[in-house]
C-alpha positions, 0 to 999 in steps of 0.5 A: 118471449111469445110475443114476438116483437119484430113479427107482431107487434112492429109494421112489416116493412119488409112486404111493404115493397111499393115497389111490387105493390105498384106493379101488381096492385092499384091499392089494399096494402093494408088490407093484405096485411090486415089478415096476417096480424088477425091470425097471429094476434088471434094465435097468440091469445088463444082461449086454450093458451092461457090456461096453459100458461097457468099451469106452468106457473103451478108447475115450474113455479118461478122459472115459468113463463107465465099468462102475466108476462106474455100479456105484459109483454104483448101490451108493451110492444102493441102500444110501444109508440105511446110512451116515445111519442112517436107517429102510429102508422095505419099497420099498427092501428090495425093491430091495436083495434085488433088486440081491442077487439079480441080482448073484448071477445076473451072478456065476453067468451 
């Protein structure tokens, strides 16, 4: 799986500790988060990886890991909130504007 589910696409609870925050800052949480999601969604959907992964595809044929399950799996765990109608947090709209921004890049590239 290239889409690391728990690292990119799920809210990082694990640095949201107010607790610190309250301590060492008045307020951007989001903000300091903001970056970290740009960088790995920006890693993940590299122009040069998906060529890559077509050519696995020709290589190994069906035991590949192919450019179609790395995007399905990525869109599944970006929007995972909306087929269990659950609340989408400010850490994850972020994310999600920054999976449609970069879409739209690769689309105009």
């Amino acid at each position: 799986m290239l889409c690391n589910q728990d690292e990119l696409c799920k809210t990082p609870e694990y640095l949201l500790d107010q607790d610190i925050f309250s301590k060492t800052q008045y307020s951007g949480f989001a903000e300091r988060i903001l970056p970290m999601q740009v960088r790995t969604l920006n890693n993940t959907l590299r122009l040069g990886k998906m060529p890559r992964l077509k050519e696995n595809k020709t290589a190994n044929g069906s035991e590949s890991y192919t450019l179609i399950n790395m995007t399905s799996e990525l869109r599944k765990g970006i929007w995972s909130e909306l087929p269990a109608g659950r609340k989408i947090d400010r850490y994850r709209r972020n994310i999600q504007k920054v999976y449609i921004d970069r879409l739209a890049y690769i689309m105009t590239t």
